[in-house]
Backbone as JSON, one array per atom type, in Angstrom:
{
  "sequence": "XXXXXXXXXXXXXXXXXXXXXXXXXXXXXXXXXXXXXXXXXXXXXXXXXXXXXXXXXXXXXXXXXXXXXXXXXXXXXXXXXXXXXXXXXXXXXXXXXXXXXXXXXXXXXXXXXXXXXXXXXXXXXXXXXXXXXXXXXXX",
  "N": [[-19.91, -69.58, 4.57], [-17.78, -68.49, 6.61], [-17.45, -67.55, 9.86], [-15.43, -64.4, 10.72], [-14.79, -63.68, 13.13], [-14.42, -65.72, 14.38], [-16.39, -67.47, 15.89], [-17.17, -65.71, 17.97], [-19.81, -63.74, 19.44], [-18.97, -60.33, 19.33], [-16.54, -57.99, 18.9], [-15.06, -56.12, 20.02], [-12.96, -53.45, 19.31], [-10.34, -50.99, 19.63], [-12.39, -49.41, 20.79], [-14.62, -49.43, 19.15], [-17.52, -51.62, 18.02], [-17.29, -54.49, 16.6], [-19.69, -56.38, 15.25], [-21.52, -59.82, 14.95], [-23.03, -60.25, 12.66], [-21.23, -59.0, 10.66], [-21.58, -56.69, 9.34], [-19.91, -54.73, 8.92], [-20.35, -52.59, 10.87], [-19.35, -50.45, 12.25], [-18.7, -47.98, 14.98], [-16.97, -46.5, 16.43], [-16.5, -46.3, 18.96], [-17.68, -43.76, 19.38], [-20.43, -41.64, 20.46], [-23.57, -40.64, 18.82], [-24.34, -38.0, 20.12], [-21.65, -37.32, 20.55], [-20.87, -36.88, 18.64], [-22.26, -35.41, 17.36], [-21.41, -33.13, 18.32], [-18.68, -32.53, 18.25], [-18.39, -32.67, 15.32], [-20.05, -29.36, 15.43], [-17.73, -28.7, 16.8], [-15.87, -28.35, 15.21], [-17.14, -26.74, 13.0], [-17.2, -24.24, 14.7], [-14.47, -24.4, 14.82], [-13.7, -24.22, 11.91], [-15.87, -21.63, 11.23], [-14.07, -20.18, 13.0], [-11.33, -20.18, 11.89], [-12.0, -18.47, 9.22], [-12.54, -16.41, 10.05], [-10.33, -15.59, 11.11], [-8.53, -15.46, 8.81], [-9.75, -13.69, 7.31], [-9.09, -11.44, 9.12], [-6.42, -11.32, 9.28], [-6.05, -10.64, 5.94], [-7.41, -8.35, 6.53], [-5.47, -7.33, 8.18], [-3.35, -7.37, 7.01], [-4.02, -5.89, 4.39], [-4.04, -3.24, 6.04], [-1.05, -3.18, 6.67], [0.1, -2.39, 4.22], [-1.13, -0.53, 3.62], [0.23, 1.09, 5.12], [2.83, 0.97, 5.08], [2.65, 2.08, 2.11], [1.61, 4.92, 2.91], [4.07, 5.4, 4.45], [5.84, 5.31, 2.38], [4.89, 7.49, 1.23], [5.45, 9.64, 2.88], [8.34, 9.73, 3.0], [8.7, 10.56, 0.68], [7.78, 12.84, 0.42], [9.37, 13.93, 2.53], [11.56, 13.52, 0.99], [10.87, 16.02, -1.45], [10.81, 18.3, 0.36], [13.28, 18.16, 1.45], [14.79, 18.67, -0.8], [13.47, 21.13, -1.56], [14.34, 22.77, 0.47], [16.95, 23.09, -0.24], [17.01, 24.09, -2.83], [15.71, 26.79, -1.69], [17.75, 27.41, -0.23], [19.7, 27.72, -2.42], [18.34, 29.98, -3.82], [18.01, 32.33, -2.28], [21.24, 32.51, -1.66], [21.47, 33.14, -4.33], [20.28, 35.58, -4.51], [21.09, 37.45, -2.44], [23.84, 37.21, -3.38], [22.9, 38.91, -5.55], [22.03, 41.16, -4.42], [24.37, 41.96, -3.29], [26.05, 42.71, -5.58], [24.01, 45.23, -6.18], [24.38, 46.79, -4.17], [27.27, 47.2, -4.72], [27.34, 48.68, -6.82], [25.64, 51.09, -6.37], [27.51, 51.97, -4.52], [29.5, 52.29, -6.16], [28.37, 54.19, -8.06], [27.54, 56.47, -5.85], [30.66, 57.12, -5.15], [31.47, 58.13, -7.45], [29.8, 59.93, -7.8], [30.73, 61.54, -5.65], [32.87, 62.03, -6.29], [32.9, 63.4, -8.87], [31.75, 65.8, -7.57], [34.02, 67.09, -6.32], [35.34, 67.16, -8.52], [34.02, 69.17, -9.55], [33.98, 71.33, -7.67], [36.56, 71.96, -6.64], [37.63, 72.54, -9.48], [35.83, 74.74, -9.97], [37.23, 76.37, -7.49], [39.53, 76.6, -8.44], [38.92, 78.2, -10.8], [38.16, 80.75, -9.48], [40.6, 81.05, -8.23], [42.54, 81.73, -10.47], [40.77, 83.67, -11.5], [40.63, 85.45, -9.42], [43.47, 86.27, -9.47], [43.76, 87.13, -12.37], [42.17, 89.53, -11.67], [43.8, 91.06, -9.87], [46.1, 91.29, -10.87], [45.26, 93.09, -12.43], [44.83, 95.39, -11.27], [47.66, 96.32, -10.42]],
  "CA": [[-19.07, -68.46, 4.86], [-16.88, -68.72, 8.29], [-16.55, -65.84, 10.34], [-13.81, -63.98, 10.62], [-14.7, -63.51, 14.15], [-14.66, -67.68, 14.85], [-17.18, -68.06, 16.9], [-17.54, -64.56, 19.19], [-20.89, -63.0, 18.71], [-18.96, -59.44, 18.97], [-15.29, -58.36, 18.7], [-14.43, -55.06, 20.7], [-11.24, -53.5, 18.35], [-10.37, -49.87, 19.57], [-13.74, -49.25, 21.52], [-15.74, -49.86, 18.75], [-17.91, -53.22, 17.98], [-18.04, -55.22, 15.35], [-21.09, -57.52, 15.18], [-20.93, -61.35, 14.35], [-23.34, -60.51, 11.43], [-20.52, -59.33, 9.76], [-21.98, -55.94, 8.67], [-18.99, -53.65, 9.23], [-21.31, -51.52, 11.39], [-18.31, -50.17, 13.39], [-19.18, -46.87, 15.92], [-15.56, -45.83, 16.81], [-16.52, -45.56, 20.39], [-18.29, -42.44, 19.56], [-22.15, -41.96, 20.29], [-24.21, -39.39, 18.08], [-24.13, -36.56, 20.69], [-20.13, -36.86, 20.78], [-20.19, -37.31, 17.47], [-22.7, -34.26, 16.71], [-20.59, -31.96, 19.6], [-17.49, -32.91, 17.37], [-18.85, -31.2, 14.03], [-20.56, -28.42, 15.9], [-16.78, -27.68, 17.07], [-15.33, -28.5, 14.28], [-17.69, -25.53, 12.6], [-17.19, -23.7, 15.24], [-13.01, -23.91, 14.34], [-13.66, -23.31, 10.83], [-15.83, -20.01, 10.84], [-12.76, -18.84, 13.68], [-10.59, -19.65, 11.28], [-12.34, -18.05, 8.5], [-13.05, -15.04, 10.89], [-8.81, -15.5, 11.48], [-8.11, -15.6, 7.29], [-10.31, -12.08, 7.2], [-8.24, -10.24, 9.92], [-5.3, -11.42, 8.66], [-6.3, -9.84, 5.35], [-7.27, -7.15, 6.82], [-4.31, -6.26, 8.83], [-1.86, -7.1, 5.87], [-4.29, -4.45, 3.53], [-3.48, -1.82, 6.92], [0.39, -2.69, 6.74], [-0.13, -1.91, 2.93], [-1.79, 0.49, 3.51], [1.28, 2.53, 6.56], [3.9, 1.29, 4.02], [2.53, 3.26, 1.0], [1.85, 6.08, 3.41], [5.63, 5.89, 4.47], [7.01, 5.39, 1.59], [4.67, 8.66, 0.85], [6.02, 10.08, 3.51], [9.68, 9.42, 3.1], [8.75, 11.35, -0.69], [7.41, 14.54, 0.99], [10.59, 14.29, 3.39], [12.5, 14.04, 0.48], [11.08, 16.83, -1.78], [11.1, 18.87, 1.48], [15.03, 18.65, 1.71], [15.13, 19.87, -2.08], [12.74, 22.21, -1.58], [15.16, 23.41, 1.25], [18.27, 23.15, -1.17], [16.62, 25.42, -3.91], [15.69, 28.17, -1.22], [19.31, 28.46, 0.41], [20.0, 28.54, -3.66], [17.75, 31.14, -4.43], [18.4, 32.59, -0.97], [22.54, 33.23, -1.91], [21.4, 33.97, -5.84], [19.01, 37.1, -4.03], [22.46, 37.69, -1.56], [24.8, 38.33, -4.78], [22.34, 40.18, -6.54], [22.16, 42.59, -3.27], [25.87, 43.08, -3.3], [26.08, 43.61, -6.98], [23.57, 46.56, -6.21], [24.96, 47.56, -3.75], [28.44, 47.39, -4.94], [27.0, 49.84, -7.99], [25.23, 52.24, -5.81], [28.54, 52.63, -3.83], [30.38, 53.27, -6.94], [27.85, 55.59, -7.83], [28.19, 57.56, -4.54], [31.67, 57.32, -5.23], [31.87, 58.74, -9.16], [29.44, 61.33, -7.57], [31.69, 62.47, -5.04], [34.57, 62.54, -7.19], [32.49, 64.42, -9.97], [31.36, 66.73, -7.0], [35.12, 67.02, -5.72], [36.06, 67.87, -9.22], [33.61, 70.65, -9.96], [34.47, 72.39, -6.61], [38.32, 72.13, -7.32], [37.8, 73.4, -10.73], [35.58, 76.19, -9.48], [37.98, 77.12, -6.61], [41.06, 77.37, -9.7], [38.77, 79.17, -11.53], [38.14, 81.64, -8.25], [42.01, 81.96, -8.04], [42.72, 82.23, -11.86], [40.02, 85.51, -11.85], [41.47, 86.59, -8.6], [44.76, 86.49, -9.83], [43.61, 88.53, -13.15], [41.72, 90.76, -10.91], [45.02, 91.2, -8.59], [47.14, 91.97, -11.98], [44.72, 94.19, -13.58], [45.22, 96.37, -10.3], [48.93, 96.72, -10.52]],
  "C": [[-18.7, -68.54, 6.33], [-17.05, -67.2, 8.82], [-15.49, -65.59, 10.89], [-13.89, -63.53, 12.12], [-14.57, -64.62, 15.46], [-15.48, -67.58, 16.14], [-18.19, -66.61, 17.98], [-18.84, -63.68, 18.56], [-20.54, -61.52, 18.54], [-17.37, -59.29, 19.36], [-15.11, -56.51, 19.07], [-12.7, -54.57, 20.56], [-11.76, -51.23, 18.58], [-11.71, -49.33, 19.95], [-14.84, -49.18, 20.78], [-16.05, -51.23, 18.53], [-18.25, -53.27, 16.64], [-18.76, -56.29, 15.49], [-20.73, -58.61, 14.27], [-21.66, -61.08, 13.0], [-22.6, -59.67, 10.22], [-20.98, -57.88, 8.75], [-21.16, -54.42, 8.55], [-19.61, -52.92, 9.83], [-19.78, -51.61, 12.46], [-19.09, -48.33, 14.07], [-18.32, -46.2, 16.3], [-15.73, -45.74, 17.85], [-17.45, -44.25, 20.24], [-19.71, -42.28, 19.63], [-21.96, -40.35, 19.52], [-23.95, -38.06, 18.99], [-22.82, -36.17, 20.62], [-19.85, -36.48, 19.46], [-20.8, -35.67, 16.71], [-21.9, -33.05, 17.37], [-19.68, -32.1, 18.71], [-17.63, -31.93, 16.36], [-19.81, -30.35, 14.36], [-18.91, -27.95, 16.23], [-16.1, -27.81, 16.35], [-16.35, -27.19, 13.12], [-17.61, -24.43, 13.23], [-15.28, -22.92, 14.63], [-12.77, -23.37, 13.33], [-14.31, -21.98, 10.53], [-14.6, -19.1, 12.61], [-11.85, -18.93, 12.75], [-10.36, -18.75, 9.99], [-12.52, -16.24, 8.58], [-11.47, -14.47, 10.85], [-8.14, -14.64, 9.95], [-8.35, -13.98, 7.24], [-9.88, -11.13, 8.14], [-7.53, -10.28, 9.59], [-5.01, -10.76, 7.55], [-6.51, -8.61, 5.4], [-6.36, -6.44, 7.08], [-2.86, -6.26, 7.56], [-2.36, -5.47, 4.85], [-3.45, -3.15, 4.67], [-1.91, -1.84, 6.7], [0.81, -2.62, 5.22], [0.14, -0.55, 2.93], [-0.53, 1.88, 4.31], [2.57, 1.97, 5.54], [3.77, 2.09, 2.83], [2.75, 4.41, 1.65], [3.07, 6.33, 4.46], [6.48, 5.85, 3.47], [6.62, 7.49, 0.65], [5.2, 10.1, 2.02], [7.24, 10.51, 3.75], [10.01, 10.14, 1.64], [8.55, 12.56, -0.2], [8.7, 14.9, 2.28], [11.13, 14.87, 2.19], [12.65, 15.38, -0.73], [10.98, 18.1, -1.1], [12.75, 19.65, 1.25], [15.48, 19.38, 0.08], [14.3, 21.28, -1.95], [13.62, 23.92, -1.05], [16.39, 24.07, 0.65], [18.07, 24.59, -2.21], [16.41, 26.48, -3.28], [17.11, 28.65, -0.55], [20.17, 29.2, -1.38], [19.92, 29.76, -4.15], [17.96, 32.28, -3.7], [20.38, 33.59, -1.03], [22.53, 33.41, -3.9], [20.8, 35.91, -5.37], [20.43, 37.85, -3.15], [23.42, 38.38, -2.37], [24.1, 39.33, -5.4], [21.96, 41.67, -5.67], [22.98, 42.89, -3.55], [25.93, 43.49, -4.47], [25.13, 45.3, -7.25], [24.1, 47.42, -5.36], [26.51, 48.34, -3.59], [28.07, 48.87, -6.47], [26.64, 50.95, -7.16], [26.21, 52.75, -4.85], [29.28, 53.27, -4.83], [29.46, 54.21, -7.76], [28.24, 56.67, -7.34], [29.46, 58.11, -4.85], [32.15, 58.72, -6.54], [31.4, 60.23, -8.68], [29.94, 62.35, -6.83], [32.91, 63.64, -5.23], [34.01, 63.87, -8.17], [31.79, 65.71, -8.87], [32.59, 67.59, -6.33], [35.22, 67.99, -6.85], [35.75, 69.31, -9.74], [34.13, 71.72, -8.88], [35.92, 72.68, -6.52], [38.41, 72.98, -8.56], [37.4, 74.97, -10.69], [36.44, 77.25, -9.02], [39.57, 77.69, -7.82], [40.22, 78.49, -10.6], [38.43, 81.1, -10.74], [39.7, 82.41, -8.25], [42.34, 82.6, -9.78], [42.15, 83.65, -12.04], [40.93, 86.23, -10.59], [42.63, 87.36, -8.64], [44.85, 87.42, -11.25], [43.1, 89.76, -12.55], [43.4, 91.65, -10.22], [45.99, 92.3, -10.34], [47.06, 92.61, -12.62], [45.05, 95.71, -12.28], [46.25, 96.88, -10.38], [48.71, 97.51, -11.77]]
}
């Protein structure tokens, strides 16, 4: 078997070594402490981003959560403005039904005047009518 390294007892490719015996033992350049510092911050990135995923969740439930309570909001506006509608309704229904009473209790007043007009007119003819037999029983 030849090696594929002809001759060189080690073959320095991208700062790691490969050894003449040919055992793929490559190192990348990296020793164990770089290599353990590496996936220590590489755990470190995934519970931030895990920590990231769960605020994110969170804050979408809260803008859930201020859109329901505007869209509940934007319902209590709007049975508000009916609410408003039905009392100016009820408001000029209560308005006519004043004048209609009080358009009766004027013509009341009125009928009673007249019917108080007419008895005292009738009286006063019946005042002259006797006076005037009185007057002619004299002659």
């Amino acid at each position: 078997m030849a090696s594929w390294f002809r001759g060189a007892s080690y073959v320095t490719i991208n700062g790691g070594i490969f050894q003449n015996n040919e055992t793929s033992r490559y190192n990348g350049g990296i020793s164990n402490q770089d290599r353990n510092e590496m996936v220590e911050k590489i755990k470190t990135l995934e519970e931030r981003l895990s920590q990231l995923c769960v605020a994110q969740e969170a804050v979408m439930r809260l803008q859930e959560n201020v859109m329901r309570q505007q869209e509940d909001l934007k319902r209590q506006q709007e049975d508000l403005k009916q609410e408003q509608v039905d009392m100016k309704r009820q408001q000029e229904v209560m308005r006519r039904e004043q004048e209609v009473i009080i358009d009766r209790e004027e013509a009341r007043r009125r009928r009673k005047e007249l019917m108080e007009f007419s008895f005292c007119f009738m009286f006063f003819l019946f005042l002259v009518i006797k006076a005037g037999d009185s007057v002619m029983r004299l002659k």
